[in-house]
Kinemage of the C-alpha trace (Angstrom):
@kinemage 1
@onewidth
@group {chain A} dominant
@subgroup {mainchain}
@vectorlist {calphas} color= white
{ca unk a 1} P 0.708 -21.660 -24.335
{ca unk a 2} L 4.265 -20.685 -22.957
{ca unk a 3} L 4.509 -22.125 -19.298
{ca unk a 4} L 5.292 -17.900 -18.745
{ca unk a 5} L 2.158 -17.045 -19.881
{ca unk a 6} L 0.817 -14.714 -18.313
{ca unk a 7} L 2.768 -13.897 -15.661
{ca unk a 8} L 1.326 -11.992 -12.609
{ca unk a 9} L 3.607 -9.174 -10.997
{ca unk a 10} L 0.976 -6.127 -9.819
{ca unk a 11} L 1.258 -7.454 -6.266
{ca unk a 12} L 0.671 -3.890 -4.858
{ca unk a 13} L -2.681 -3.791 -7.068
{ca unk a 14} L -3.643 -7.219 -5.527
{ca unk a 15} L -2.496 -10.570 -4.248
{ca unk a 16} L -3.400 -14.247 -5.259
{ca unk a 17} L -4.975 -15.709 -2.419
{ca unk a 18} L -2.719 -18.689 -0.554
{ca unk a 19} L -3.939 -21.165 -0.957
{ca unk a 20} L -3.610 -22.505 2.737
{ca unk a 21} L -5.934 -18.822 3.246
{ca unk a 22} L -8.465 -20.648 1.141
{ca unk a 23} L -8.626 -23.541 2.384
{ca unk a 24} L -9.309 -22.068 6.159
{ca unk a 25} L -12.057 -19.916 4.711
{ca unk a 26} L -14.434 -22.647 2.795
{ca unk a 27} L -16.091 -24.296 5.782
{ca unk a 28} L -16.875 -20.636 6.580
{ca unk a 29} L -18.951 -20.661 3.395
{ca unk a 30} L -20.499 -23.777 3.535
{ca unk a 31} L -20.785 -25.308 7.056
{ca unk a 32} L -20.465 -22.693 9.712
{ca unk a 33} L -22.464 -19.881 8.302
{ca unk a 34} L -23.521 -18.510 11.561
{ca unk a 35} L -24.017 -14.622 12.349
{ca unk a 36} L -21.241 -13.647 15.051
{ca unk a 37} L -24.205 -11.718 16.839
{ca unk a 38} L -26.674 -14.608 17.197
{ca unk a 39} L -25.255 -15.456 20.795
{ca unk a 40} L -27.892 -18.119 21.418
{ca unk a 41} L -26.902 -20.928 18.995
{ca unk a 42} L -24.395 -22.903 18.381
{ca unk a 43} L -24.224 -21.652 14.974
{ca unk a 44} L -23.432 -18.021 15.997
{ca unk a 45} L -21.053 -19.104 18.827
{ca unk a 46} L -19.002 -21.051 16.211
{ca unk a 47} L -18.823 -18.068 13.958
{ca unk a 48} L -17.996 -16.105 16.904
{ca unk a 49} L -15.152 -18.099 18.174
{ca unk a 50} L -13.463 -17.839 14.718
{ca unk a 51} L -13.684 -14.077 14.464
{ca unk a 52} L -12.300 -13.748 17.888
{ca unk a 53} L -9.569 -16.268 16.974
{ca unk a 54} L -8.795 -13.992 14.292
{ca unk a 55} L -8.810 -11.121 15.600
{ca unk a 56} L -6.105 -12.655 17.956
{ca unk a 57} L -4.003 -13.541 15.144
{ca unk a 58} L -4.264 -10.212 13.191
{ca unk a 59} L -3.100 -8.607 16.496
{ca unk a 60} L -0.407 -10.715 17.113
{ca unk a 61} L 1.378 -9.673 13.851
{ca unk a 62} L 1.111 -6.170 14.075
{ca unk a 63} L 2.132 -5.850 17.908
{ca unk a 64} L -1.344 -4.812 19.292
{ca unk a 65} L -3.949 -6.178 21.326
{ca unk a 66} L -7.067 -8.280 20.001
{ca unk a 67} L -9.342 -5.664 21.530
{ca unk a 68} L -7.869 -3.067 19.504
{ca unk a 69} L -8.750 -4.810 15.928
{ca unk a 70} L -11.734 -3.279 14.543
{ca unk a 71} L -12.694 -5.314 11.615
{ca unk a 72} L -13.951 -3.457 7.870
{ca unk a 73} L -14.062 -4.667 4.059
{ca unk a 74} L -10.965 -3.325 3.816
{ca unk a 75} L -8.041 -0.289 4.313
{ca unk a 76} L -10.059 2.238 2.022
{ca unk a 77} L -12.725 1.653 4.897
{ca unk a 78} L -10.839 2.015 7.500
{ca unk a 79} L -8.844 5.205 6.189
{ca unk a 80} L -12.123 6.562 6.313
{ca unk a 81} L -13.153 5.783 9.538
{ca unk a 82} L -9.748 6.708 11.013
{ca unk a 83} L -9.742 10.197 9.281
{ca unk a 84} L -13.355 11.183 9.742
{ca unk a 85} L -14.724 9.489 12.962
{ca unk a 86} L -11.039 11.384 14.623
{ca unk a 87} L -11.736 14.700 13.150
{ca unk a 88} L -15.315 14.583 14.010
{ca unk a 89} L -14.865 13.954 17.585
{ca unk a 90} L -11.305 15.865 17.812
{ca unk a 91} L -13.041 19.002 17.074
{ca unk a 92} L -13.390 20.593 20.312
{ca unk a 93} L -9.432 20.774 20.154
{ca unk a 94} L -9.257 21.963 15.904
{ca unk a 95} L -9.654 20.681 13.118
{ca unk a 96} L -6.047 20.625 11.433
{ca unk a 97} L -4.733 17.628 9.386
{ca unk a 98} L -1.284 17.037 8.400
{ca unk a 99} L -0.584 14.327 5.369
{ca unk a 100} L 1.566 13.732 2.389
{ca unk a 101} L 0.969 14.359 -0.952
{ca unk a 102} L 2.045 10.707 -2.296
{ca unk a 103} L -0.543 9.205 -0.063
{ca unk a 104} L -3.326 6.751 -1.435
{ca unk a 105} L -6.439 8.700 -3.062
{ca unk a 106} L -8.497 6.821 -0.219
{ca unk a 107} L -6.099 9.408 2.647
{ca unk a 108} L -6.200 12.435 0.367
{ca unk a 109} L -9.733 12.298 -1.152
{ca unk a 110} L -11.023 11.910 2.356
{ca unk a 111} L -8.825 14.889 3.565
{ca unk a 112} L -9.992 17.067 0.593
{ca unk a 113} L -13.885 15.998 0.940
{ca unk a 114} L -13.719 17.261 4.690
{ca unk a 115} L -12.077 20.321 3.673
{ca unk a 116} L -14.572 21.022 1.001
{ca unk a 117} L -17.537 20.535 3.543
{ca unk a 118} L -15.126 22.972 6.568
{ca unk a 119} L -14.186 20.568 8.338
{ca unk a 120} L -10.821 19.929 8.251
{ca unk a 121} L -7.814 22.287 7.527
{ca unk a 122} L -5.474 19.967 5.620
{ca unk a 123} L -1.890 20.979 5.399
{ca unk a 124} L -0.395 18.492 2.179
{ca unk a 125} L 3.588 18.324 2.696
{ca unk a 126} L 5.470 17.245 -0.811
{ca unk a 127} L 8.284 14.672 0.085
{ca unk a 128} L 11.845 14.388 -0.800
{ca unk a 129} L 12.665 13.372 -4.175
{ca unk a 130} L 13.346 9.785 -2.183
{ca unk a 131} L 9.756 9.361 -1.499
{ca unk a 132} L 10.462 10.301 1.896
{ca unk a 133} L 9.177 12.826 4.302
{ca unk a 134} L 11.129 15.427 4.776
{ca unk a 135} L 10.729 15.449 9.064
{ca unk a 136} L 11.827 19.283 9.430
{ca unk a 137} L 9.042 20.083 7.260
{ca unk a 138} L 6.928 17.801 9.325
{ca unk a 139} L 7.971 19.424 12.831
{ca unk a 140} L 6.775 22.961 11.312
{ca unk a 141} L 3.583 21.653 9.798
{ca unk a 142} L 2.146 20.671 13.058
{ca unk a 143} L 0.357 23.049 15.099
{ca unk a 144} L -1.419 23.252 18.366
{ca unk a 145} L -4.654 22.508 16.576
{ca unk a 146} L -3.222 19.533 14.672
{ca unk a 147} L -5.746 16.782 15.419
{ca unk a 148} L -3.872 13.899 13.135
{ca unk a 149} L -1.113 13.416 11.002
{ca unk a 150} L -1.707 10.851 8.614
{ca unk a 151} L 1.049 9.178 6.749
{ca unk a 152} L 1.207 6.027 4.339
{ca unk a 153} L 4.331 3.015 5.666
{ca unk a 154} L 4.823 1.886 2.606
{ca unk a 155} L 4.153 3.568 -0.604
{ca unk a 156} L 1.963 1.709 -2.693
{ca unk a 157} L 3.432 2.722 -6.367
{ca unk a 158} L 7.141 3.518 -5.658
{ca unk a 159} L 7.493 0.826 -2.455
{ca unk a 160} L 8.884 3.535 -0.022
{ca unk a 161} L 9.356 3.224 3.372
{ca unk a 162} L 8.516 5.741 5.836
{ca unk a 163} L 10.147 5.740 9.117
{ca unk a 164} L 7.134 5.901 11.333
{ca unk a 165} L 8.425 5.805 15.543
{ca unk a 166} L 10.190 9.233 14.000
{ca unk a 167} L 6.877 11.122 12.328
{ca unk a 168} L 4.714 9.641 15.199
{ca unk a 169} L 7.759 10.724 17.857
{ca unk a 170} L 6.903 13.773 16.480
{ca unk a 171} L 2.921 13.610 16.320
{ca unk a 172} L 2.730 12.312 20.075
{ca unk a 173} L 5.409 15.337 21.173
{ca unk a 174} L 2.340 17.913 19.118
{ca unk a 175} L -0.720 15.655 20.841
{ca unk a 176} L -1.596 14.797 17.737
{ca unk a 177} L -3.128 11.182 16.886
{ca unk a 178} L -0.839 9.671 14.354
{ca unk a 179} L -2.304 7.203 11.291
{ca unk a 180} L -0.604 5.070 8.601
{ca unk a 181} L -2.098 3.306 6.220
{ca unk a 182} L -0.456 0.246 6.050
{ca unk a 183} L -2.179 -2.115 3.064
{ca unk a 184} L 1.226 -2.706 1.569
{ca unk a 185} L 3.544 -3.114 4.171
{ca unk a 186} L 1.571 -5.576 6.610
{ca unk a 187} L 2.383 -9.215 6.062
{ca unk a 188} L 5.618 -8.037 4.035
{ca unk a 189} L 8.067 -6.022 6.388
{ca unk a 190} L 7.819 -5.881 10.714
{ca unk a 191} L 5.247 -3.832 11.772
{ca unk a 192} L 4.783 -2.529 15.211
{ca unk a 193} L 2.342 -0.438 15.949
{ca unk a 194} L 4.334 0.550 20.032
{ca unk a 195} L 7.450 1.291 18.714
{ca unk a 196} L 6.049 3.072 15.569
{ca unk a 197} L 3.637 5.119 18.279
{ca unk a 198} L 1.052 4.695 16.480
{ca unk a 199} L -2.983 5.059 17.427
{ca unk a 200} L -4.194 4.306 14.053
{ca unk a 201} L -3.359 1.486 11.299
{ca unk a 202} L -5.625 0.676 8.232
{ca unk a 203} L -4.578 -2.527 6.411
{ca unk a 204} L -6.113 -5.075 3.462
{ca unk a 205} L -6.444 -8.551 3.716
{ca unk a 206} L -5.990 -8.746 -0.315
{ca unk a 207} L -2.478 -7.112 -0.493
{ca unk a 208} L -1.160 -10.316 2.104
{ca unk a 209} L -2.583 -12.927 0.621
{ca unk a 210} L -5.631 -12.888 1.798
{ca unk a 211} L -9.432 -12.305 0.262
{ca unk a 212} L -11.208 -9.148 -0.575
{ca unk a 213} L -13.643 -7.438 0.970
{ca unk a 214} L -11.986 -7.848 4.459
{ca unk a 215} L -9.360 -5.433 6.704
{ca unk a 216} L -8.323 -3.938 9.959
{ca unk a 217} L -8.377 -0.672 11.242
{ca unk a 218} L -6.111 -0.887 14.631
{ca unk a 219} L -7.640 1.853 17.246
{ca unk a 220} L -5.298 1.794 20.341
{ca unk a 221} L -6.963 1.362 23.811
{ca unk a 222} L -3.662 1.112 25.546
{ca unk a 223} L -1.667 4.166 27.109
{ca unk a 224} L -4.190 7.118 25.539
{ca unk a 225} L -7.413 5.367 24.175
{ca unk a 226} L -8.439 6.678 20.494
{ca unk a 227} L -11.856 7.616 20.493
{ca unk a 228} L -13.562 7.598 16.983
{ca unk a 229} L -16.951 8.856 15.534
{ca unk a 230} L -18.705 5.430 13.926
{ca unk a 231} L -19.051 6.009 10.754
{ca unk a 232} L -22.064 3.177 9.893
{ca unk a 233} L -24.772 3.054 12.319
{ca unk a 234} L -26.929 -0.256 12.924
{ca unk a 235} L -26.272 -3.273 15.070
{ca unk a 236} L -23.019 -1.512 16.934
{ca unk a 237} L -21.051 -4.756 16.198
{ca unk a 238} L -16.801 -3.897 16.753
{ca unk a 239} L -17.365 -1.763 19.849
{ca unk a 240} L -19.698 0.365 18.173
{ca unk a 241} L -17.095 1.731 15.677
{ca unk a 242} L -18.396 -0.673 12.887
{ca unk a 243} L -22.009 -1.472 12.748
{ca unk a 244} L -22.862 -4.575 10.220
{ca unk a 245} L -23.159 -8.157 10.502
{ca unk a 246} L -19.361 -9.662 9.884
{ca unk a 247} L -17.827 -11.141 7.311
{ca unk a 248} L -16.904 -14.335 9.021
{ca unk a 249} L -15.627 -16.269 5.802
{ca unk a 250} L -13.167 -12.983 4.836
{ca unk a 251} L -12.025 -12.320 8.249
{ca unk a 252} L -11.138 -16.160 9.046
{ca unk a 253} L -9.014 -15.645 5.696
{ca unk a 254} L -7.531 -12.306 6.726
{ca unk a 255} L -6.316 -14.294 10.105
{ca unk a 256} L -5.035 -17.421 8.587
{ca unk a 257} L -3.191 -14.738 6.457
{ca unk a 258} L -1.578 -12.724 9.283
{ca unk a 259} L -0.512 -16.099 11.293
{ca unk a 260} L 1.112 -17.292 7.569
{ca unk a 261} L 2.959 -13.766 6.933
{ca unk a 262} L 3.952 -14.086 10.654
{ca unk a 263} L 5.821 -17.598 10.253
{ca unk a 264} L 7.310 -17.041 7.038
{ca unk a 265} L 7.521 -13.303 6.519
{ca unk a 266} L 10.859 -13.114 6.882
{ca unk a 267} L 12.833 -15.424 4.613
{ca unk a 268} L 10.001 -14.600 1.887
{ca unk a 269} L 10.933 -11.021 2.038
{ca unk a 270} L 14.881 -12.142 1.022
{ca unk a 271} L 14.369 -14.218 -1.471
{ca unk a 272} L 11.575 -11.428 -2.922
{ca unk a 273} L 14.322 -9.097 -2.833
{ca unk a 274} L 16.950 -11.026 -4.611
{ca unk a 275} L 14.459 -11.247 -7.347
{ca unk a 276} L 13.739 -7.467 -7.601
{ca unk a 277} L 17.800 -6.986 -7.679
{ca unk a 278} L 18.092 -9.584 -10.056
{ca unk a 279} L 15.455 -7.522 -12.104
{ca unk a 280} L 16.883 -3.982 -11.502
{ca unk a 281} L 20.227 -4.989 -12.123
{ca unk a 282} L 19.475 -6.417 -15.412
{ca unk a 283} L 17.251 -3.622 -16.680
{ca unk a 284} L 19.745 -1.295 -15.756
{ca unk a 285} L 22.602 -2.759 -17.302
{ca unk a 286} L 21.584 -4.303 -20.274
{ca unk a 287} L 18.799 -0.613 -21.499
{ca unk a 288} L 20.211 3.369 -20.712
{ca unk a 289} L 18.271 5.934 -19.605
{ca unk a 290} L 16.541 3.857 -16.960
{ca unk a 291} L 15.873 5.504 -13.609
{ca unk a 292} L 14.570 3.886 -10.331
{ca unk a 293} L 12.301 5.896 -8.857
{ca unk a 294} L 12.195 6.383 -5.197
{ca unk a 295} L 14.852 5.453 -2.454
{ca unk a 296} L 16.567 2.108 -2.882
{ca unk a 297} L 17.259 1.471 0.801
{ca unk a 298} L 14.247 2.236 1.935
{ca unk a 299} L 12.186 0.267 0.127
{ca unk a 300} L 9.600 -2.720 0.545
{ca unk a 301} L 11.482 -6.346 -0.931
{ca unk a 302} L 8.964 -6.697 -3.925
{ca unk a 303} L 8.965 -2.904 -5.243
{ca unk a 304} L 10.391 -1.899 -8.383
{ca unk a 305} L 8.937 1.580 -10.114
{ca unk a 306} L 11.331 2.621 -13.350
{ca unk a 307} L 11.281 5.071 -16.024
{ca unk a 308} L 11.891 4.033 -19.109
{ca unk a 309} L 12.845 7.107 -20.547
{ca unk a 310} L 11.555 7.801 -24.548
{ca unk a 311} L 9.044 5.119 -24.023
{ca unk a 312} L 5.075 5.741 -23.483
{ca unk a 313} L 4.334 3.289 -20.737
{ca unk a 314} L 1.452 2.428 -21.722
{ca unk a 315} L 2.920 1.659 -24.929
{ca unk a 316} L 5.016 -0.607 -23.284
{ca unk a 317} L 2.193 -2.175 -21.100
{ca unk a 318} L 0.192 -3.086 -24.225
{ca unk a 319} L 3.258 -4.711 -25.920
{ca unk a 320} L 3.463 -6.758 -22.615
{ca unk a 321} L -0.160 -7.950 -22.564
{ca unk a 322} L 0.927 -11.504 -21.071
{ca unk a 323} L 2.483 -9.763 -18.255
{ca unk a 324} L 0.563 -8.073 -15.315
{ca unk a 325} L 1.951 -4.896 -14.848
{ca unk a 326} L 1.086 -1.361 -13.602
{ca unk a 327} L 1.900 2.122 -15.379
{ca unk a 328} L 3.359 5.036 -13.376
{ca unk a 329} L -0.408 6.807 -15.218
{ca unk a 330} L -3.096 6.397 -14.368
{ca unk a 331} L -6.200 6.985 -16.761
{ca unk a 332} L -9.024 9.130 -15.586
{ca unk a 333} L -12.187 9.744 -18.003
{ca unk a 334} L -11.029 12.669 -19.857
{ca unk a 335} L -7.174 12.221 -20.034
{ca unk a 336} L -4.548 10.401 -19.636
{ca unk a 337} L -2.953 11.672 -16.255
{ca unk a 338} L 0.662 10.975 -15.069
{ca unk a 339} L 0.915 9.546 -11.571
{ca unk a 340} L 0.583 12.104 -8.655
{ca unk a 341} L 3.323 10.276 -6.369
{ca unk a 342} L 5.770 10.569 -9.458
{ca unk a 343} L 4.812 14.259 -9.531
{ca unk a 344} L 5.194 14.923 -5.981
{ca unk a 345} L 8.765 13.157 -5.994
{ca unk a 346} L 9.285 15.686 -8.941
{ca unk a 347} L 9.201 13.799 -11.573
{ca unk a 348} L 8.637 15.108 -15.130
{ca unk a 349} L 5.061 14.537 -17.101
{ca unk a 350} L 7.339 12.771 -19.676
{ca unk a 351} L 9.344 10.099 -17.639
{ca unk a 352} L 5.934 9.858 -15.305
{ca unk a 353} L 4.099 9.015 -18.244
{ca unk a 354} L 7.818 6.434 -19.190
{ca unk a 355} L 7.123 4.253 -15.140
{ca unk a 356} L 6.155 1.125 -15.202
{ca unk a 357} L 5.251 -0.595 -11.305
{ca unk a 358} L 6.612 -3.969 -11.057
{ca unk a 359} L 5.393 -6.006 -7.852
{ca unk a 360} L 6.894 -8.999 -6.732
{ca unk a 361} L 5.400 -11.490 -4.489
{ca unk a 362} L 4.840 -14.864 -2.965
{ca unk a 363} L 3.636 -16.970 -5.867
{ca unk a 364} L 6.613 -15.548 -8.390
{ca unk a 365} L 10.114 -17.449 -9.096
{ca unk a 366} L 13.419 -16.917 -11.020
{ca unk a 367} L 12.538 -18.605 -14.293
{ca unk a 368} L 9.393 -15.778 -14.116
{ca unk a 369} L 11.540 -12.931 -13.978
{ca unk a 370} L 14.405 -13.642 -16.080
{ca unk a 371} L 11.390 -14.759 -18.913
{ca unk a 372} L 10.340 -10.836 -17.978
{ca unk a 373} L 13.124 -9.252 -18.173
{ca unk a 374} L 14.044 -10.598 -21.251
{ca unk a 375} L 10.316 -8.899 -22.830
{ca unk a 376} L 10.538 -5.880 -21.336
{ca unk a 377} L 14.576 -5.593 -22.678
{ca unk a 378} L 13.198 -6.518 -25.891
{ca unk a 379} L 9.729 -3.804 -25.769
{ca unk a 380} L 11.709 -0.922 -24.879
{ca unk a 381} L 14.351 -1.449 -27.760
{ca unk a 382} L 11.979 -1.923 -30.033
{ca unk a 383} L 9.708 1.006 -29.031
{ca unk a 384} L 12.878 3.143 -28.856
{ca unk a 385} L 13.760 2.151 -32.769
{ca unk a 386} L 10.396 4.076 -33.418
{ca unk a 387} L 11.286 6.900 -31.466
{ca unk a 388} L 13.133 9.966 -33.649
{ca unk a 389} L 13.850 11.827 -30.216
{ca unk a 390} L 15.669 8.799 -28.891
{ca unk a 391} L 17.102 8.116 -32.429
{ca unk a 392} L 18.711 11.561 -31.470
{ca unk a 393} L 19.801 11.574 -28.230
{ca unk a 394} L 21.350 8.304 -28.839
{ca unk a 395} L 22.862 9.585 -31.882
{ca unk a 396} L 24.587 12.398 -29.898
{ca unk a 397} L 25.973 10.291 -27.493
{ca unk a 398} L 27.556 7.633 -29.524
{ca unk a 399} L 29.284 11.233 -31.225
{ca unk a 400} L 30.202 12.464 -27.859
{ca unk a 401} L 31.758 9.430 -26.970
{ca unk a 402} L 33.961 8.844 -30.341
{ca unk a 403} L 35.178 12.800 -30.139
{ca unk a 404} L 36.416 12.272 -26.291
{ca unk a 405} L 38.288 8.294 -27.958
């Protein structure tokens, strides 16, 4: 087998857990398996002392305090909780929710269940072609009974950044509680949840190298205190918000995690990027009728979402079977659906249908993406051969160009 095969790069999709992570975790699994809640042991004041120890360090890397962590299996979870617990005990004061329609299906499935039921009015704002919300269009979508805006950091298909201390500027000025699910930018860009005003924060423990099955939802006691409906009922463990007996082994992870991303965030994010640009510049110089979708500034370090145009990206994915990657479609039981963030940045079915997602992350080198970039050069020329429409189009160009010589 090649030493490039396979190579992982769906870092959005998932993580590999560090392995520093793991080895925090295992006595977790094997020696101190303690319930949190048993507060007459040793046993549970062991396991105890290591949630609270994480909790400190999850804080610490998002700006908050430890008493604001609410721990969850993870930011689908806590989307929930933030959306529905809010609107349930917001509803003296309405029942309005503001959001965007390239937001994770765990923000907008939530949003459309409640409106389903009548209990939420959900306004859905459609971005800029950059990915980006448009903030006029934000500043008249919020009302006097606009109970939460809700509004993704970092996009998890097309890596775009949102600038949140503007949109929650604006949800504070409306007295609206302000939300961001932030799975893919925690651990990977600064994140603070003061300056971004923010009340509400869901994040993963799996996107930051961390395990499954553990996250955060951030609920801010300090300045106006967030009050939230539970959403599980039983033992009232995390101030009530969270009932269930912990997942000591997954939140010790999702801490050592946080205090990793913390240290070394930073220089991993530059030497991510020059990896992406080494990627995008390639792919863009060396195939045509490439486009990058989203805003290139704006953007997390390990992003890279392009169109391929005249070539099925699933196609593609299949010729690339050694290589993890994500299509911009995304297949539901009945048919093959382009992606709904590429449609709300106004992309066509056809180049929706030509993305392919390429994440970037901790565990990935040079040697790994030049080896990819030389495949995906190669898939896309060869696919293209097959392809009568791009026969033509290239046909007319290479005409165009000789008549104008």
């Amino acid at each position: 087998m090649s030493r490039f095969s396979p190579i992982y790069l769906d870092n959005h999709a998932t993580t590999r857990p560090d392995p520093r992570v793991v080895a925090e975790m295992m006595p977790y699994l094997t020696e101190i398996y303690g319930n949190p809640a048993s507060r007459t042991h040793a046993f549970g004041w062991d396991a105890e002392k290591a949630v609270e120890a994480a909790r400190a360090r999850v804080a610490r890397l998002i700006g908050a305090r430890p008493n604001e962590i609410v721990f969850t299996s993870g930011a689908t979870e806590s989307d929930n909780l933030a959306i529905k617990g809010a609107l349930e005990l917001q509803r003296d004061r309405g029942k309005h929710v503001v959001t965007v329609a390239t937001e994770h299906r765990a923000v907008l499935d939530t949003c459309r269940r409640l409106e389903r039921e009548g209990r939420a009015d959900v306004t859905v704002l459609r971005p800029l072609p950059s990915g980006l919300v448009d903030l006029d269009a934000l500043r008249a979508a919020v009302r006097p009974d606009t109970v939460l805006v809700s509004v993704m950091h970092a996009n998890s298909e097309i890596g775009v950044i949102q600038p949140l201390s503007e949109i929650g500027t604006i949800a504070r000025e409306a007295g609206a509680l302000f939300h961001t699910d932030a799975a893919q930018s925690v651990g990977k860009i600064p994140v603070d949840v003061d300056s971004m005003r923010l009340d509400l924060l869901s994040l993963s423990a799996h996107k930051l190298y961390g395990p499954k099955g553990s996250g955060v939802l951030f609920a801010r006691t300090k300045e106006r205190r967030v009050r939230l409906a539970p959403q599980m009922d039983g033992g009232g463990q995390e101030r009530g918000l969270r009932s269930g007996t912990l997942n000591v082994p997954g939140i010790v992870g999702l801490g050592a995690a946080c205090e990793i991303a913390e240290r070394e965030m930073a220089d991993e994010a530059t030497r991510i990027l020059g990896l992406r640009e080494r990627l995008r510049e390639r792919l863009s110089s060396e195939l045509d009728e490439v486009r990058v979708n989203g805003d290139l500034e704006r953007r997390l370090p390990g992003n890279l979402n392009i169109s391929f145009a005249y070539v099925e990206g699933e196609a593609l994915l299949m010729s690339l079977a050694d290589i993890a990657l994500s299509s911009g479609s995304a297949c539901t039981s009945a048919s093959l659906e382009p992606s709904h963030v590429l449609r709300a940045i106004g992309l066509r079915d056809e180049l929706a249908h030509a993305s392919i997602r390429f994440g970037i992350g901790r565990f990935n080198d040079a040697a790994e993406i030049e080896h990819v970039v030389d495949r995906v050069i190669a898939e896309v020329r060869r696919l293209r051969a097959q392809s009568p429409l791009y026969r033509r189009v290239a046909a007319g160009s290479a005409e165009r160009m000789r008549s104008r010589a």
